[in-house]
C-alpha positions as CSV (number, residue, x, y, z in Angstrom):
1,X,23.1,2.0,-42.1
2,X,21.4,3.6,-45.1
3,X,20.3,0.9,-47.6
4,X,17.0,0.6,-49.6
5,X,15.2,-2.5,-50.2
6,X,12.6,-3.2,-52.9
7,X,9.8,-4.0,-51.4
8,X,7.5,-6.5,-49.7
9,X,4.8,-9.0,-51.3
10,X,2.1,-10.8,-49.9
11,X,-1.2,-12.7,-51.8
12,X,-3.7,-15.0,-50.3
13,X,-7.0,-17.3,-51.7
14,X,-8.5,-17.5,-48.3
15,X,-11.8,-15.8,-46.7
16,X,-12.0,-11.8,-46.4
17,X,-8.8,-11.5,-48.5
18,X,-8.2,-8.1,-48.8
19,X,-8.9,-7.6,-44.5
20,X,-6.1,-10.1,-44.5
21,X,-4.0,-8.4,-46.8
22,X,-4.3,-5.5,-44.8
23,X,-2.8,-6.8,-41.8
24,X,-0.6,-8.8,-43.7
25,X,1.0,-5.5,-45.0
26,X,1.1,-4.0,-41.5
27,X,3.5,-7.3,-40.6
28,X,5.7,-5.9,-44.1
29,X,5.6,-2.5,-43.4
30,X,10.0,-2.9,-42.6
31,X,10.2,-3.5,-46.4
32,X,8.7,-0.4,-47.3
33,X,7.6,2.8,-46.4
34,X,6.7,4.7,-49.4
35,X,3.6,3.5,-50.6
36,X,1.1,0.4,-50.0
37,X,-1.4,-1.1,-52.0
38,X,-4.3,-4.2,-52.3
39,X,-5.7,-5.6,-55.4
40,X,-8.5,-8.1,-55.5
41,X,-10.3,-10.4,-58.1
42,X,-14.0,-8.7,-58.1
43,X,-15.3,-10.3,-61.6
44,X,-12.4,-8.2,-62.6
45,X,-9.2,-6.1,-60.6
46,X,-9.7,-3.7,-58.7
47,X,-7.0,-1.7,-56.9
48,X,-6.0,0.5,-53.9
49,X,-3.1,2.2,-53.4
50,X,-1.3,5.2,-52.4
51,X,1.7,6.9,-51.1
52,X,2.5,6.7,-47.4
53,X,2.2,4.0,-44.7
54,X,-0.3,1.2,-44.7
55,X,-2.5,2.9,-42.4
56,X,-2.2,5.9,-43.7
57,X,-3.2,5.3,-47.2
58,X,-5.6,2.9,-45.7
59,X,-6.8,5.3,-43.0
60,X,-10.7,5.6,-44.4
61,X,-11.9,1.5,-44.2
62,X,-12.2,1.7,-47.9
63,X,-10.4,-1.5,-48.2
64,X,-13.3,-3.8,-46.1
65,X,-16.0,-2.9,-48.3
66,X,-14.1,-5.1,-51.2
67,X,-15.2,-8.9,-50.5
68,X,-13.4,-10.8,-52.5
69,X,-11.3,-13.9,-51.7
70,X,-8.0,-13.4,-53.8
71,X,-6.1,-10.6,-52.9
72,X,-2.5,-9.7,-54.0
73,X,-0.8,-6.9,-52.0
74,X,2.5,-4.8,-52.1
75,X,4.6,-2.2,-49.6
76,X,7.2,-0.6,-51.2
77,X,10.4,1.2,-51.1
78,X,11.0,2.5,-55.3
79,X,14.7,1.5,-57.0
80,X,13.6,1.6,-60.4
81,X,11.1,4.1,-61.6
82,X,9.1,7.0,-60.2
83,X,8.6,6.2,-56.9
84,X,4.8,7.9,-57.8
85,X,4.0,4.3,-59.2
86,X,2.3,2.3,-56.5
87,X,1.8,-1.2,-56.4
88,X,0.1,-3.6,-57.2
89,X,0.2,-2.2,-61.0
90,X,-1.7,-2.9,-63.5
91,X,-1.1,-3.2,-66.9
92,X,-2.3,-5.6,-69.9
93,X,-1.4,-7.4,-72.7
94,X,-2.8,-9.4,-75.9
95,X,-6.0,-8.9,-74.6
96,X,-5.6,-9.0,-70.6
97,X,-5.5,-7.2,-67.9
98,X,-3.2,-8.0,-64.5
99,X,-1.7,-7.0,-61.5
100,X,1.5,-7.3,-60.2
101,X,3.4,-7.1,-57.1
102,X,7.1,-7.9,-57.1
103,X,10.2,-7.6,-55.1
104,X,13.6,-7.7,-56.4
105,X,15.3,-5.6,-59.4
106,X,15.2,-6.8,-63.1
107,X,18.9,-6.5,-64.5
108,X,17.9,-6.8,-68.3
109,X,15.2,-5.1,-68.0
110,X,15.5,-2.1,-70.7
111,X,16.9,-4.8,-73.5
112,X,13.8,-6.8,-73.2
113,X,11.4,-4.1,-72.9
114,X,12.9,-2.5,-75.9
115,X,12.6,-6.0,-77.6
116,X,8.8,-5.9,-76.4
117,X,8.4,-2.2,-77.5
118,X,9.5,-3.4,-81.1
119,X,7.0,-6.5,-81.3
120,X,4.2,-3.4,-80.4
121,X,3.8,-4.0,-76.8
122,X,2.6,-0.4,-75.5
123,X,4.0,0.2,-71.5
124,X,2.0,1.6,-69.2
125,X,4.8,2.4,-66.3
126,X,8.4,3.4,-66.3
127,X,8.8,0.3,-63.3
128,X,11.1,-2.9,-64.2
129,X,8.0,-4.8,-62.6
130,X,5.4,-4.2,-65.6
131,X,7.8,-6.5,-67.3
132,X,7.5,-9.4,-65.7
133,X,3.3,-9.5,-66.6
134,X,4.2,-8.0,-69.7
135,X,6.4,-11.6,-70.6
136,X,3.9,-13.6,-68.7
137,X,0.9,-12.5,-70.7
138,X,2.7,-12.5,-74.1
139,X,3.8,-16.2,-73.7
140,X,0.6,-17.2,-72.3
141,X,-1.2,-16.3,-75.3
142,X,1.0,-18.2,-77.6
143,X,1.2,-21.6,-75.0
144,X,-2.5,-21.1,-73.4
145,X,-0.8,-22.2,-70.4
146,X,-0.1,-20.8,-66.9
147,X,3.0,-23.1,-66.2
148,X,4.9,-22.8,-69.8
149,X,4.2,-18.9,-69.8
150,X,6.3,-18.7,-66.7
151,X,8.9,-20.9,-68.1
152,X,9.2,-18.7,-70.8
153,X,9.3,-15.6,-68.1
154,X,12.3,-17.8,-66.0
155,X,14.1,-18.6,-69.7
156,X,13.9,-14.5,-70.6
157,X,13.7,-12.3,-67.7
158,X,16.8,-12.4,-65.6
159,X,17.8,-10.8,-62.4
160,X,15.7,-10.7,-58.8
161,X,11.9,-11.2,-58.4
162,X,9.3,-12.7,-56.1
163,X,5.8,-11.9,-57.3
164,X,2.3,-12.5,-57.4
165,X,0.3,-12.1,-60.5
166,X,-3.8,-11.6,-60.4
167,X,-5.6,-11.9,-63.7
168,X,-8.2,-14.1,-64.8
169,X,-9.7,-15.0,-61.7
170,X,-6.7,-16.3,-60.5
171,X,-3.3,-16.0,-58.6
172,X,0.0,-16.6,-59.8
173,X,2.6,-16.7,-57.4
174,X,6.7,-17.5,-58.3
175,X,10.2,-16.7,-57.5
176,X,13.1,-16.4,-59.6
177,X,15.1,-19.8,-60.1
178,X,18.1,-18.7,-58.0
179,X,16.0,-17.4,-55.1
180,X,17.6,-13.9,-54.7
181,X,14.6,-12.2,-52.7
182,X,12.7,-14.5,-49.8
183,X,9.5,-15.8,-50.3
184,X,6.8,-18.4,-48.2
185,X,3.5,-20.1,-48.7
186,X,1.6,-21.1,-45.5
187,X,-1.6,-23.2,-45.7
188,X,-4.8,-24.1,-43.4
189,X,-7.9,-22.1,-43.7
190,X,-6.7,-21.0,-47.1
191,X,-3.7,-20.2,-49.1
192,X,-1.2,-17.4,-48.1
193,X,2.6,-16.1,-49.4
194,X,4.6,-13.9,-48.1
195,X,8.4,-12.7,-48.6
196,X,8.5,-13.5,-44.8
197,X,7.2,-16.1,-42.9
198,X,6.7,-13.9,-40.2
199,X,3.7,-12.1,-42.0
200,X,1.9,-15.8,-42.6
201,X,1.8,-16.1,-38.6
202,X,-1.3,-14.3,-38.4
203,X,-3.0,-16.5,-40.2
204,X,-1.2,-20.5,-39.9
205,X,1.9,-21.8,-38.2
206,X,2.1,-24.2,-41.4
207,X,4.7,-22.4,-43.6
208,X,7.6,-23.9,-45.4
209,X,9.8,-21.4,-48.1
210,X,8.8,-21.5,-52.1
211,X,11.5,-22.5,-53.5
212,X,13.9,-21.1,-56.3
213,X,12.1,-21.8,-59.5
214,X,8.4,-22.8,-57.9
215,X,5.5,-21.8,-59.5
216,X,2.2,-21.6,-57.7
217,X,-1.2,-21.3,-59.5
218,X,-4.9,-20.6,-57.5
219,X,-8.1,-20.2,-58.5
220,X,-11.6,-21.1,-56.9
221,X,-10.4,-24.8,-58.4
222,X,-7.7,-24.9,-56.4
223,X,-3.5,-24.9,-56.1
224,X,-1.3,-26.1,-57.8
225,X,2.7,-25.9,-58.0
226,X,5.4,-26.5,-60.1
227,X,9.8,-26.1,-59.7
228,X,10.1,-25.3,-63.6
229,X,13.6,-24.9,-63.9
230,X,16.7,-25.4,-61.0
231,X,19.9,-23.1,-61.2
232,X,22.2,-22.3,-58.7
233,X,20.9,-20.8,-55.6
234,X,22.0,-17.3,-54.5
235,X,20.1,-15.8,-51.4
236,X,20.6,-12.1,-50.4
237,X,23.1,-12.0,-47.5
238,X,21.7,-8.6,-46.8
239,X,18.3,-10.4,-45.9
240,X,20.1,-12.4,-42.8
241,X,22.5,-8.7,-41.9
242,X,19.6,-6.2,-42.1
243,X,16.1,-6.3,-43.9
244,X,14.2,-9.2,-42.5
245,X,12.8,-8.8,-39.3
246,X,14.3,-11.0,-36.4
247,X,11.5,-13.4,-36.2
248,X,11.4,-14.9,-39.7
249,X,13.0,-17.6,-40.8
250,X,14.7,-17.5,-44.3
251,X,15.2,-20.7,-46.1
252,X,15.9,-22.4,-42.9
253,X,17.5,-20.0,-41.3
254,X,16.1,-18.1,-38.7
255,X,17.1,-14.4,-38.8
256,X,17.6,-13.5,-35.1
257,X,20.0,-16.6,-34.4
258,X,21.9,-15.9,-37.8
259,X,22.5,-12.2,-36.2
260,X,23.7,-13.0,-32.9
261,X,25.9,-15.8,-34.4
262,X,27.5,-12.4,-35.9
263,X,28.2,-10.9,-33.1
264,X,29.8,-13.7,-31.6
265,X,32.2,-14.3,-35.1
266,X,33.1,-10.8,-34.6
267,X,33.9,-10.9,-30.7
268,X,36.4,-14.2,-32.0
269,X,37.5,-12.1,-35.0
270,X,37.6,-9.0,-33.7
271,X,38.3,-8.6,-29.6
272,X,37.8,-4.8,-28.2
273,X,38.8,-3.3,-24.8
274,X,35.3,-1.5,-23.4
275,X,33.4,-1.2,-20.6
276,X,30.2,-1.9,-22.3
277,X,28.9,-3.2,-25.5
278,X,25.9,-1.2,-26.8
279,X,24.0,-1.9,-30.1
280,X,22.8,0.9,-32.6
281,X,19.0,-0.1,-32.1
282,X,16.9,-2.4,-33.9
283,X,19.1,-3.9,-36.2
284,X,22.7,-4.0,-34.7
285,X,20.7,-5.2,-31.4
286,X,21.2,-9.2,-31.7
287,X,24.8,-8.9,-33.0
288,X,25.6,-6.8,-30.1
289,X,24.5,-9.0,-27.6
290,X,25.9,-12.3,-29.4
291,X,29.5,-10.0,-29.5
292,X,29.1,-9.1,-25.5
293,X,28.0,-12.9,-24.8
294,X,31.5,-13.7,-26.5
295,X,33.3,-11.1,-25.3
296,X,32.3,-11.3,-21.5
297,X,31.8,-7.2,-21.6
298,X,28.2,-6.4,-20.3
299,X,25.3,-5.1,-22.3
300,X,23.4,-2.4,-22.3
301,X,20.8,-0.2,-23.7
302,X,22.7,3.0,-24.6
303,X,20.9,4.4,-27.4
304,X,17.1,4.8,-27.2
305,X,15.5,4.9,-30.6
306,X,11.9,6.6,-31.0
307,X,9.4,4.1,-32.2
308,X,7.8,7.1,-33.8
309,X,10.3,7.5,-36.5
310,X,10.8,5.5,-39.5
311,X,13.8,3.2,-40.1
312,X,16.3,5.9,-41.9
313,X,17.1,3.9,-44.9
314,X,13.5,4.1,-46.6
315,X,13.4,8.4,-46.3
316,X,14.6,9.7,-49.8
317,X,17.6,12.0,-49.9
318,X,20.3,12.2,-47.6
319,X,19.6,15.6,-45.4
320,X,16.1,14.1,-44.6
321,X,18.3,11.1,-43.5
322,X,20.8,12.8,-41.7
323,X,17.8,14.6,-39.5
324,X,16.3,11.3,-39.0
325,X,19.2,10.5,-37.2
326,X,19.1,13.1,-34.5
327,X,15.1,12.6,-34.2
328,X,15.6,8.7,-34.0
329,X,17.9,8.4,-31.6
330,X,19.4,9.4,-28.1
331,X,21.8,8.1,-26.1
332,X,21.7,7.4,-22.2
333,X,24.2,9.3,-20.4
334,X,24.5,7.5,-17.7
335,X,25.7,4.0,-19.6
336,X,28.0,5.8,-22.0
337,X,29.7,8.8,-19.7
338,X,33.1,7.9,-18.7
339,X,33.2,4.5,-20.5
340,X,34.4,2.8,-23.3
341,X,32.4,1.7,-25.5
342,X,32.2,-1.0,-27.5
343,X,29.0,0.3,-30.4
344,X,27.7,-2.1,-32.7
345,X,25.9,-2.5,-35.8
346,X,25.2,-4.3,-38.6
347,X,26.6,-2.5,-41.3
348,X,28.5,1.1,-43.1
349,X,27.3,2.1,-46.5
350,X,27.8,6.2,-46.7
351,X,29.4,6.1,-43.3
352,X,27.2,9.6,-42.5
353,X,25.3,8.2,-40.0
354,X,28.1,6.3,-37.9
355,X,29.6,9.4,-37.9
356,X,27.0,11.0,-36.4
357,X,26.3,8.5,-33.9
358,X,30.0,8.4,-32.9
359,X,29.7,12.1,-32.2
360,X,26.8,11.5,-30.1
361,X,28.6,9.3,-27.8
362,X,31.1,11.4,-27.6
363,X,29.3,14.3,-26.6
364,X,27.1,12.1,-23.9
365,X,31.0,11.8,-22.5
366,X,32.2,8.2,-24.2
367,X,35.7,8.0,-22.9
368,X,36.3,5.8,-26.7
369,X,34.3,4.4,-28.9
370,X,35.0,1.1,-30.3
371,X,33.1,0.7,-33.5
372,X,32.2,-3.3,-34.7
373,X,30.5,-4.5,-37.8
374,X,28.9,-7.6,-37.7
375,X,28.8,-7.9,-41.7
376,X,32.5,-7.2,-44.2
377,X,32.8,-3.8,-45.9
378,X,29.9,-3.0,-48.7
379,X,32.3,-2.3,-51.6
380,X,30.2,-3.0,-55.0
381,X,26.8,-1.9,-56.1
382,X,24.0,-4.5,-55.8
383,X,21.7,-5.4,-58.8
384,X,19.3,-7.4,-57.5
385,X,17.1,-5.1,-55.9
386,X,19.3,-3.5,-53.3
387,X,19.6,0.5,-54.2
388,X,23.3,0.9,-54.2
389,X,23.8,2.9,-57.4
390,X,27.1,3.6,-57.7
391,X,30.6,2.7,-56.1
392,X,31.1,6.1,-55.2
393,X,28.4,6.2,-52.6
394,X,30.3,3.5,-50.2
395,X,32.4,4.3,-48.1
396,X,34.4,1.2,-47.9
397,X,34.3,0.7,-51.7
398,X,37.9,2.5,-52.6
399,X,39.4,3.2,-48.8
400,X,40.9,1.1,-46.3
401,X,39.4,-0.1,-42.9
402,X,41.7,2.9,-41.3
403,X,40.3,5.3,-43.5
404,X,36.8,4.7,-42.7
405,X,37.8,4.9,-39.2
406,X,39.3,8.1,-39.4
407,X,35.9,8.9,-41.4
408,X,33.5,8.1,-38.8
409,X,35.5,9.2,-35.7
410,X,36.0,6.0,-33.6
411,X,38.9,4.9,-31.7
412,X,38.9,1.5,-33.5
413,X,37.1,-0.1,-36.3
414,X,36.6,-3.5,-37.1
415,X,34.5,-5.5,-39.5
416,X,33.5,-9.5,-39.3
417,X,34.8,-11.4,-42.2
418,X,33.3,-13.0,-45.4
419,X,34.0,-16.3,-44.1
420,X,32.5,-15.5,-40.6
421,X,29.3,-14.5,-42.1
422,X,28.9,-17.4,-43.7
423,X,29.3,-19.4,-40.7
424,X,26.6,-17.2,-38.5
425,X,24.5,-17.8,-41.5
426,X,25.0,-21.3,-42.2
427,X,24.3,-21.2,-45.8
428,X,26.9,-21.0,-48.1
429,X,24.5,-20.2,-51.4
430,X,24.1,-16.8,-50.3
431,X,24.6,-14.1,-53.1
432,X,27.8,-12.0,-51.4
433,X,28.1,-9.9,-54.0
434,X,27.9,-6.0,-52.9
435,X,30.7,-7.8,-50.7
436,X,33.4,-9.3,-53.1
437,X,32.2,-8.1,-56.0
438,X,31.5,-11.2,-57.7
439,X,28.3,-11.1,-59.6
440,X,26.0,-14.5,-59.6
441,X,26.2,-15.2,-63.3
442,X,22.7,-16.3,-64.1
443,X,21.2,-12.8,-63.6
444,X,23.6,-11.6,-66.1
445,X,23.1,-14.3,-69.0
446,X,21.3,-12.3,-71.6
């Protein structure tokens, strides 16, 4: 599986903020591996950030000497712009400054920036993200009002974002009206959102999801929240398959069930002759033990993954990827030698590293390998911040199931079905399009 996913958010009005934020980030760090940053409201912003893994770029305590309690905080993987540009950025407008962290991908992004450009607005960053305070800082000069700036931001920027804004002694938190990218808000000894639940655990078991459209405003007067504007909701598939981490739950649905209800759809759909079911580890772990629960086939550990290594979609460029492979992963002899195995994961996009995996098994003595997806083919690009650039890139976007077999070097190949998705899931407002190309129309009405 090589995907990228942009990024992870979290902001909080609560006590020691940016300690919080911190560990918050830790919880996020699947979302993103390239760079991390903090900002807090100190009588005015103040940010740190850098390139590299929370600890890392927060390796020298700097972070605990900033009391403050509003913090906004961001790890991220870059699909639009340098991936140089941290965040939280900052940037102002018509007089003020702010911060911004955001997940998602902004699909009119140039149009309205060149429409900004030509009212005079000077950009600061080559990131979709500096849009989004750009809008929200234009309109709330005109309307002097938190709520109807946003409104304005819903009516004219279109495409995928969850953010938090910090500016004026204050926190503004929202996600787009059709709920493309996960976000929650927990409450007890303060406020906290996240864009998974499982990050607002440190700090309160009382979390529910922000919905589509919700506005939240804090300050030192309070919280306040708002559902400006309802359209029809479209949640990232991929979320459930792949980028959330087993423990959250994402409007309503709780990730780790959702992937072993895939497994099982693709034992019904999708029967194989093996020995042993193994999982390509962490993410094709659940499905694979839903598919042997199904399939009565025993499972085992046959791949051992080195905890020291990063997840391989987040590394840039595809030989760093390819050597990931080989560093991340070996496989146990003595569960795959002689058998037939039944491997399975959650999904192909370049098909390199199923290759390479298939050839592992092989050469560990795999008498066949019987490859199982527990998610369809990826076939279209994704717009709303998953980095699939081009059609090109997927291996399933122009060949059949057999040719990606032949591809990858398995003795079968089999992939669950739209429809069985949907039923693991149990949502049937779920944005499917890098999977049958149809495009939700609201992030395209501009």
């Amino acid at each position: 599986m090589v995907m990228h996913e942009k990024c992870g958010i979290f902001a909080t009005l609560s006590e020691n903020a940016m300690r919080k934020a911190y560990y918050a980030l830790i919880t996020l760090q699947h979302r993103g591996q390239e760079s991390a940053g903090i900002s807090v409201w100190k009588h005015t912003i103040k940010t740190l950030s850098g390139r590299g893994l929370v600890s890392e770029v927060f390796k020298n305590g700097n972070l605990f000497r900033l009391k403050s309690k509003m913090a906004i905080a961001h790890v991220r993987y870059s699909t639009s712009g340098s991936p140089n540009e941290t965040q939280p950025l900052e940037t102002s407008c018509c007089g003020k400054s702010i911060a911004i962290a955001h997940n998602g991908t902004l699909t009119n992004f140039l149009p309205l920036r060149r429409h900004y450009e030509r009212m005079g607005v000077k950009f600061r960053h080559s990131v979709d993200s500096e849009l989004l305070g750009i809008v929200f800082l234009w309109h709330l000069k005109e309307t002097g009002d938190e709520f109807e700036a946003m409104r304005e931001v819903f009516d004219e920027v279109k495409g995928a974002y969850s953010i938090a804004f910090l500016f004026d002694g204050k926190i503004l938190v929202a996600r787009d009206p059709v709920g493309f990218r996960p976000l929650s808000y927990g409450s007890g000894d303060g406020h906290y959102f996240a864009s998974e639940d499982s990050a607002l655990r440190l700090f309160t078991e009382d979390t529910r999801d922000v919905q589509p459209g919700e506005v939240f405003l804090l300050s030192e007067d309070g919280i306040e929240s708002r559902v400006l504007t309802r359209e029809n909701h479209y949640h990232c598939v991929f979320e459930y398959i792949y980028f959330a981490r087993p423990d959250s739950v994402l409007d309503g649905v709780n990730v780790y069930t959702s992937r072993v209800k895939m497994g099982e759809e693709l034992a019904r759909e999708s029967p194989a002759n093996g020995d042993v079911v193994i999982a390509v580890p962490d993410s094709g772990r659940a499905s694979a033990l839903g598919f042997s629960r199904v399939s009565g086939i025993p499972y085992s550990e046959g791949l051992i993954k080195n905890r020291y290594i990063g997840r391989t979609f987040i590394t840039p460029g595809q030989f760093y990827r390819e050597l990931k492979v080989k560093l991340k992963l070996s496989p146990v002899r003595e569960v795959i030698e002689s058998k037939s195995v039944v491997l399975v994961d959650d999904s192909i996009v370049r098909g390199t590293t199923m290759k390479r995996i298939v050839a592992m098994l092989r050469k560990a003595g795999a008498k066949e390998v019987h490859v199982r997806i527990a998610s369809p083919p990826i076939r279209y690009p994704c717009y709303m911040g998953v980095d699939i650039p081009t059609r090109h890139e997927l291996i399933a976007a122009f060949g059949s199931v057999e040719k990606v077999r032949e591809s990858i070097g398995a003795d079968s190949l089999a992939y669950l079905s739209v429809e069985g998705l949907k039923k693991a899931v149990g949502r049937r407002d779920l944005c499917l399009a890098c999977l049958t190309g149809e495009y939700p129309e609201w992030a395209f009405r501009f």
